[in-house]
RODO-2510 file (C-alpha; in nm, 4 decimals, decimal comma):
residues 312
     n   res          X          Y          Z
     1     x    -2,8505    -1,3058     0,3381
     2     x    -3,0581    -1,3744     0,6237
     3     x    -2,8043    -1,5358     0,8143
     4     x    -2,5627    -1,2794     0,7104
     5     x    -2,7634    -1,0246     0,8819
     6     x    -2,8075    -1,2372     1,1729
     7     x    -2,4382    -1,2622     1,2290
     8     x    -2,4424    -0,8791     1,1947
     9     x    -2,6997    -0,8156     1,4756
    10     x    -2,5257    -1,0419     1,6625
    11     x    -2,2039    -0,8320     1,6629
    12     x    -2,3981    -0,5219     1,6903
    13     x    -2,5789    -0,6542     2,0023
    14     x    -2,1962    -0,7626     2,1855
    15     x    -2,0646    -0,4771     2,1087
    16     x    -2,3373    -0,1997     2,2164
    17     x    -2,4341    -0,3764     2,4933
    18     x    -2,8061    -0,4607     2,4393
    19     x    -3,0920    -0,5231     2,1983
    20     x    -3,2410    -0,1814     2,2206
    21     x    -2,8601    -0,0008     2,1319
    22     x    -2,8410    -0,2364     1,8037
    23     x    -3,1967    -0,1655     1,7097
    24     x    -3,1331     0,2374     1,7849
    25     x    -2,8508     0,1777     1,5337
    26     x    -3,0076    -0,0090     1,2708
    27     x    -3,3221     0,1921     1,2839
    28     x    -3,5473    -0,0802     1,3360
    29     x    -3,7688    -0,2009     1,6437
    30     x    -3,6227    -0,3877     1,9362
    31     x    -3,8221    -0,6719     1,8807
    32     x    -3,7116    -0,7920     1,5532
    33     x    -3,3398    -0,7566     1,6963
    34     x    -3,4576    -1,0286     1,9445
    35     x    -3,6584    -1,2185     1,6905
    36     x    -3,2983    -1,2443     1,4997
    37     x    -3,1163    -1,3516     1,7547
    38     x    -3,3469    -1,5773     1,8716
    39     x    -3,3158    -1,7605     1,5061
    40     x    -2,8879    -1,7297     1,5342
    41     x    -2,9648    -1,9244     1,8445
    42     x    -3,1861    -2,1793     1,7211
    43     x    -2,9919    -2,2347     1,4073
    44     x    -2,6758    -2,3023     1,5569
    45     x    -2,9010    -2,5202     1,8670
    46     x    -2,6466    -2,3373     2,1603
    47     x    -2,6990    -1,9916     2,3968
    48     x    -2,4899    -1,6968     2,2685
    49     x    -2,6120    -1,4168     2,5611
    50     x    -2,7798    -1,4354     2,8910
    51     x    -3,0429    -1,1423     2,8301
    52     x    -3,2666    -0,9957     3,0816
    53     x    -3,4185    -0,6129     3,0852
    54     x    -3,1136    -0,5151     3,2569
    55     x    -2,8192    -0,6308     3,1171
    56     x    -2,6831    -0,8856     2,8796
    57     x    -2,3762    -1,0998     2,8983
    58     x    -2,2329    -1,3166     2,6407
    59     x    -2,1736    -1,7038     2,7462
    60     x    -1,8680    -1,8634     2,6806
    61     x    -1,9810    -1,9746     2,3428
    62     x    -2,0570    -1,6446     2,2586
    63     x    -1,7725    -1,5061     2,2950
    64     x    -1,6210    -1,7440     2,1047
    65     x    -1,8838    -1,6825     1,8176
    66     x    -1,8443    -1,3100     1,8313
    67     x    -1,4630    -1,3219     1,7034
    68     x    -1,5516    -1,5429     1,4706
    69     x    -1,7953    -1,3492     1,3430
    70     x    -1,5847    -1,0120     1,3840
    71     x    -1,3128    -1,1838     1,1416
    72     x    -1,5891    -1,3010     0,8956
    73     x    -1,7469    -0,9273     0,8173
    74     x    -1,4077    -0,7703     0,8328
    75     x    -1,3387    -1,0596     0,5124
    76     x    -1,6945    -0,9857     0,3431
    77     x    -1,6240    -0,5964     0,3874
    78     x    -1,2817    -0,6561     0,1951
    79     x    -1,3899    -0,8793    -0,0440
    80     x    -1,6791    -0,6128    -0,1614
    81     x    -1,3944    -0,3396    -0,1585
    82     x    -1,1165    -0,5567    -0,3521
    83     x    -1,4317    -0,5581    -0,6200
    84     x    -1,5916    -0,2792    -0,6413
    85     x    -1,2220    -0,0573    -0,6291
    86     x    -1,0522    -0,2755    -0,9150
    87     x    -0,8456    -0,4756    -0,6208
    88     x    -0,6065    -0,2412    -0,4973
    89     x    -0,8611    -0,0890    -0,2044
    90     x    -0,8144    -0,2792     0,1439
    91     x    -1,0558    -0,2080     0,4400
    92     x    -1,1520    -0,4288     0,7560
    93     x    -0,9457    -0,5548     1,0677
    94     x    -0,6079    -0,6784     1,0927
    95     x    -0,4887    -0,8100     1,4039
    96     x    -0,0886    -0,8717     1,4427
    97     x     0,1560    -0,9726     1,6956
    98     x     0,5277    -0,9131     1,7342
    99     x     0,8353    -0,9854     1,9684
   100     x     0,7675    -0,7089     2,2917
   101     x     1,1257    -0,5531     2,1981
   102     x     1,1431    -0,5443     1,8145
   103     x     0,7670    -0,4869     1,7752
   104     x     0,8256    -0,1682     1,9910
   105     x     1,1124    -0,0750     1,7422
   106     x     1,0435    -0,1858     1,4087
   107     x     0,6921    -0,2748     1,3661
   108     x     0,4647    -0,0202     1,5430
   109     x     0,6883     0,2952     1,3937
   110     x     0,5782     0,1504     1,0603
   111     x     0,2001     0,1127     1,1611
   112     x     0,0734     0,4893     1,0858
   113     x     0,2585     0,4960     0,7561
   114     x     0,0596     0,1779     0,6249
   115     x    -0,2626     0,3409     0,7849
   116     x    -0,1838     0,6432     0,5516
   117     x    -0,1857     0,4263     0,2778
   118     x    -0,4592     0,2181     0,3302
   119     x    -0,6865     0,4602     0,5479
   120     x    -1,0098     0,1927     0,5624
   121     x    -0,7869    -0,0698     0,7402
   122     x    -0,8075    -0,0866     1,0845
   123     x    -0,4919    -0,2394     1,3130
   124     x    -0,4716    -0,3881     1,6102
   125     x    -0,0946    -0,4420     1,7738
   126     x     0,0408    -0,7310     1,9692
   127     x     0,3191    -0,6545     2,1546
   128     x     0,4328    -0,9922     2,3469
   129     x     0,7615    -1,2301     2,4044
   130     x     0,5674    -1,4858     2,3778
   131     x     0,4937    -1,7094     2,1116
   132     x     0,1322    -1,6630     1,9895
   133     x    -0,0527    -1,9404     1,8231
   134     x    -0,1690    -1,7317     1,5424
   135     x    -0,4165    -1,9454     1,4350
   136     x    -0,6038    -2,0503     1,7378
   137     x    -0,6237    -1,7103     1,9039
   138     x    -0,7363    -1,5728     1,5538
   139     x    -0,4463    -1,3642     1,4785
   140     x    -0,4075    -1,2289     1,0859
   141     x     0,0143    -1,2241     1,1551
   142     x     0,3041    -1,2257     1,3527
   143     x     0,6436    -1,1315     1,3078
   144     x     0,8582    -1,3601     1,4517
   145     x     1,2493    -1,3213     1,4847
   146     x     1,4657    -1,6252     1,5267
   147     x     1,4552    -1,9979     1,3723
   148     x     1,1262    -2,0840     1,2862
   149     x     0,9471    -2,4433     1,4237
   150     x     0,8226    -2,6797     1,2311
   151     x     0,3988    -2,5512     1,1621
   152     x     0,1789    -2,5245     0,9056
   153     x     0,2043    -2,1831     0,9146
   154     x     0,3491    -1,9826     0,5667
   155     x     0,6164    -1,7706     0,6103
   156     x     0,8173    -1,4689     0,4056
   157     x     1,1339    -1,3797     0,5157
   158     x     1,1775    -0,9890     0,5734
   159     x     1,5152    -0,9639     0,7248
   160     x     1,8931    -1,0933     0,8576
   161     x     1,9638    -1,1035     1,2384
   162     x     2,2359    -1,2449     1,4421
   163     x     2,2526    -1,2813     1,8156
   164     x     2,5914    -1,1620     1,9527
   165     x     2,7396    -1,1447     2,3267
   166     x     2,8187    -0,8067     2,4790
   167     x     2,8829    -0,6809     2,7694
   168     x     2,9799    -0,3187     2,8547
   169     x     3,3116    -0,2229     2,8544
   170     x     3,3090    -0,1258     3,2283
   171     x     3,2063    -0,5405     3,3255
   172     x     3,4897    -0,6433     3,0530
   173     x     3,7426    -0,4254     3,2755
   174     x     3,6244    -0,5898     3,6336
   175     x     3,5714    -0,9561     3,5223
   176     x     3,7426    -1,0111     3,2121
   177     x     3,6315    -1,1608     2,8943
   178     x     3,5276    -1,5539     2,7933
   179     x     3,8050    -1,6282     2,5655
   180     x     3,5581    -1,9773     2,3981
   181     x     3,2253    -2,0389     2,4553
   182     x     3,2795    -2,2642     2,7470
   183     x     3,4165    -1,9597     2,9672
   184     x     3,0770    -1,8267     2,9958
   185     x     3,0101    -2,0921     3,2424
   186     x     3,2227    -1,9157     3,5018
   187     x     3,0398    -1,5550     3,4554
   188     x     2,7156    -1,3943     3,5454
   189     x     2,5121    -1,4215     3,2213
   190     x     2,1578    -1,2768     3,1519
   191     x     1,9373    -1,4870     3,0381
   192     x     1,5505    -1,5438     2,9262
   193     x     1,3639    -1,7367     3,1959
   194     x     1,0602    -1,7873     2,9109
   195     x     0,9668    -2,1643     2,8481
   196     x     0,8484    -2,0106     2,4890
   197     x     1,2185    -1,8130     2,4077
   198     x     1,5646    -1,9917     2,3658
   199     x     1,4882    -2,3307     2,3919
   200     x     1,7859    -2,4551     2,2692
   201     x     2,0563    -2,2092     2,4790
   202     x     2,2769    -1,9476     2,3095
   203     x     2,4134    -2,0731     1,9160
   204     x     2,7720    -2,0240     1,8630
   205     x     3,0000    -2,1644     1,5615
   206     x     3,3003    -2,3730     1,6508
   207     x     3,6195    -2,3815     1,4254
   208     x     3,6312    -2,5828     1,1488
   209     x     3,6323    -2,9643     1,2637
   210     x     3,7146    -3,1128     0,8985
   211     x     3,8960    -3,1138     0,6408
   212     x     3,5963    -2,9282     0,4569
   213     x     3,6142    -2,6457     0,6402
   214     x     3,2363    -2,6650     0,7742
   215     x     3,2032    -2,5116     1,1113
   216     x     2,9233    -2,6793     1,3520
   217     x     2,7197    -2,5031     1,5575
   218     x     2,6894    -2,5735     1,9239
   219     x     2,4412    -2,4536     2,2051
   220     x     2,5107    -2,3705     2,5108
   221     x     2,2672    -2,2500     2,8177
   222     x     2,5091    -2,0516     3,0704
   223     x     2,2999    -1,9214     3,3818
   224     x     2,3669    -1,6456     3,6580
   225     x     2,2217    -1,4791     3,9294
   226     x     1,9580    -1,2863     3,7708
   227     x     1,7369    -1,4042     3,4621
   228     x     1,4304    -1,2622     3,3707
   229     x     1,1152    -1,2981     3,1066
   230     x     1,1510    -0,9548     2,9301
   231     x     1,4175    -0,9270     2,7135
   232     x     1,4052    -0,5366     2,7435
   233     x     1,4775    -0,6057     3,1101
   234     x     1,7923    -0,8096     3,0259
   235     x     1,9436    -0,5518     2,7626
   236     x     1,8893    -0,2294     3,0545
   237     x     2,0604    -0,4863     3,2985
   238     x     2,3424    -0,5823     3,0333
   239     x     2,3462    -0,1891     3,0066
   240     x     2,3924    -0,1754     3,3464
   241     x     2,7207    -0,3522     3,3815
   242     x     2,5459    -0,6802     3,5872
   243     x     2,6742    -0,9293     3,3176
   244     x     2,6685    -1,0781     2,9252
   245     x     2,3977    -1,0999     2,7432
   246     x     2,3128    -1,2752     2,4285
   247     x     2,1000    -1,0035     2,2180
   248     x     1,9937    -0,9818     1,8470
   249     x     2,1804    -0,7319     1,6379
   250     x     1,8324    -0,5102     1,6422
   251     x     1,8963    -0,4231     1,9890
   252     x     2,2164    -0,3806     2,0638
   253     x     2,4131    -0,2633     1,7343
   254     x     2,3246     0,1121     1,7952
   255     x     2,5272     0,0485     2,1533
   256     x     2,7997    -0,1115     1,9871
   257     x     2,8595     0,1463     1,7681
   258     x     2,8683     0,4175     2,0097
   259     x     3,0928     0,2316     2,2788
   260     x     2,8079     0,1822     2,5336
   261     x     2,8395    -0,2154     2,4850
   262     x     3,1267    -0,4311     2,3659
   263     x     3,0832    -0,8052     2,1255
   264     x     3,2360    -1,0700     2,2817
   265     x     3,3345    -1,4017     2,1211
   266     x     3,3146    -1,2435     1,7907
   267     x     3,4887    -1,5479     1,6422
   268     x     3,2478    -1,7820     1,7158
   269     x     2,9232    -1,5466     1,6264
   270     x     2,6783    -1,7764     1,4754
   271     x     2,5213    -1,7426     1,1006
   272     x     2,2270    -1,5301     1,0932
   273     x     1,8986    -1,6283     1,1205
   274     x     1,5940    -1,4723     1,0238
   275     x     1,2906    -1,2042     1,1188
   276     x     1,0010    -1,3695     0,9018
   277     x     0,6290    -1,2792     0,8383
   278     x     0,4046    -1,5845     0,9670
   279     x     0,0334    -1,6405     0,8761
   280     x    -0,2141    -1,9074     0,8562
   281     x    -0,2122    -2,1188     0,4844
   282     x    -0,5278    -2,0009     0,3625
   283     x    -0,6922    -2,0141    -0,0079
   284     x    -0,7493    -1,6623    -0,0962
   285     x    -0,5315    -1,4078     0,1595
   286     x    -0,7698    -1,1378     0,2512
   287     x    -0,6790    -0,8092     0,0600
   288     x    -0,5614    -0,5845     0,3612
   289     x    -0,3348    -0,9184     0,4996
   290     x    -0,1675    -0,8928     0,1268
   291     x    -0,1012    -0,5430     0,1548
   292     x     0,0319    -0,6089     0,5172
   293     x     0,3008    -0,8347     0,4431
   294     x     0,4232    -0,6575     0,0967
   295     x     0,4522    -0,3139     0,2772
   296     x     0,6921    -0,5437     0,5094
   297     x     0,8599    -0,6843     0,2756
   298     x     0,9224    -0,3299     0,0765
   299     x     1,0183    -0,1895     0,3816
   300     x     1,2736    -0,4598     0,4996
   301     x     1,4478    -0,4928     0,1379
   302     x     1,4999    -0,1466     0,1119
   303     x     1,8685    -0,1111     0,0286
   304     x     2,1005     0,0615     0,2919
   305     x     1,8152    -0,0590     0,5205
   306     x     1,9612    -0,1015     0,8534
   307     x     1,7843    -0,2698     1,1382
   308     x     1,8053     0,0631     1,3570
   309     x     1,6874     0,2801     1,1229
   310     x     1,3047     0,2697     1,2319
   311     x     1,4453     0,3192     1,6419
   312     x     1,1830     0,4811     1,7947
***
């Protein structure tokens, strides 16, 4: 227990700032504050703060130590609340990343309703294109849309998507349309300029080569004048009449059905992949991480559940 509660002065010191603050909060005098964190230093044989009567500052270590140890209460609180409430009460931190675009859509509208039901958890949102390394930068989840890579990481599938071609009706009219795959090479295409996003080029499924009927999938990586690292960007150019773009059904279905975009290539529309659930293999999932991923998974099997129904 005593290091416990020098891992909690620790934390209380970071995050008010200075010995006196965390001693003000605990009740206790300033000087056993400092005689803690002098042991948490000792112990561990490295410098966690430059302190002086003025101001404090963590070293790089420190900081390091301090999410650590933010990750390690938030499991202790949980673990006492999965006891003491018969294991159905989740409380601590969970921190979760998404795709910019869909996370914006179909992640954060879902965010207060899981607060309702678990009102002890705390949430913090990750909105970015690109692709976190959820274990090193000490991230609970991501949702991740697309084929996965090979990782150690587990993963629950929540939901179909395909990637399709459009263009708007208006660009069909002034340049035409690619009749195969190969045609895209002579139009202006949007595409991701991300190192961490479609590595591989655009997926589309060529006619049956065999006898057996299988169709093979080819990739393709058509350029243009204008590419950019936001894929929001690309579908308000697309929407814009400036060229194609390959987008997943998420984003552009509600379009398509109203006329503002048209499929192209429809033919050779690749199988679906996947939006998964990723998170670190661990032993015991904390409580609140559980919770997380089932409210996900409820949500995303519903039936009738369409991919633009939680549109913000």
């Amino acid at each position: 227990m005593d290091k416990l509660k020098q891992i909690e002065t620790f934390v209380a010191v970071a995050t008010r700032g200075s010995l006196a603050a965390a001693a003000r909060a605990e009740g206790v005098a300033p000087a056993i504050v400092g005689r803690r964190m002098d042991a948490l230093e000792a112990r561990l044989g490295v410098k966690l703060m430059h302190r002086s009567t003025r101001r404090l500052s963590l070293t790089h270590e420190g900081s390091a130590f301090l999410e650590d140890c933010h990750r390690l209460l938030a499991d202790w609180a949980n673990a006492e609340a999965s006891v003491s409430a018969g294991g159905v009460k989740a409380s601590g931190h969970l921190r979760v990343t998404a795709p910019a675009g869909f996370g914006r859509r179909h992640v954060a509208p879902l965010v207060p309703a899981f607060r309702t039901l678990h009102p002890e958890v705390s949430l913090s949102l990750n909105l970015s294109d690109r692709v976190v390394d959820v274990a090193a930068e000490g991230y609970d989840c991501a949702v991740r849309v697309g084929d996965l890579a090979d990782s150690s990481l587990v993963s629950v599938r929540l939901a179909d998507n395909r990637r399709l071609c459009v263009a708007t009706p208006d660009f069909v009219r002034r340049h035409g349309a690619p009749q195969q795959p190969g045609d895209l090479a002579r139009f202006d295409c949007l595409t991701l300029s991300s190192d961490a996003s479609q590595v591989r080029g655009w997926a589309f499924s060529l006619p049956a080569a065999d006898a057996a009927g299988a169709r093979q999938l080819t990739y393709l990586k058509p350029g243009g004048p204008l590419d950019c690292t936001d894929g929001q960007v690309l579908h308000e150019w697309c929407l814009a009449g400036v060229g194609i773009a390959w987008r997943s059904s998420w984003e552009v279905e509600a379009e398509i059905a109203t006329g503002r975009l048209v499929e192209l290539l429809p033919e050779f529309r690749a199988p679906p992949n996947g939006i998964y659930a990723v998170f670190a293999q661990r032993k015991h999932l904390p409580l609140r991480l559980r919770l997380w991923i089932d409210f996900l998974k409820h949500h995303h099997s519903q039936p009738g559940f369409s991919l633009s129904s939680t549109r913000s």
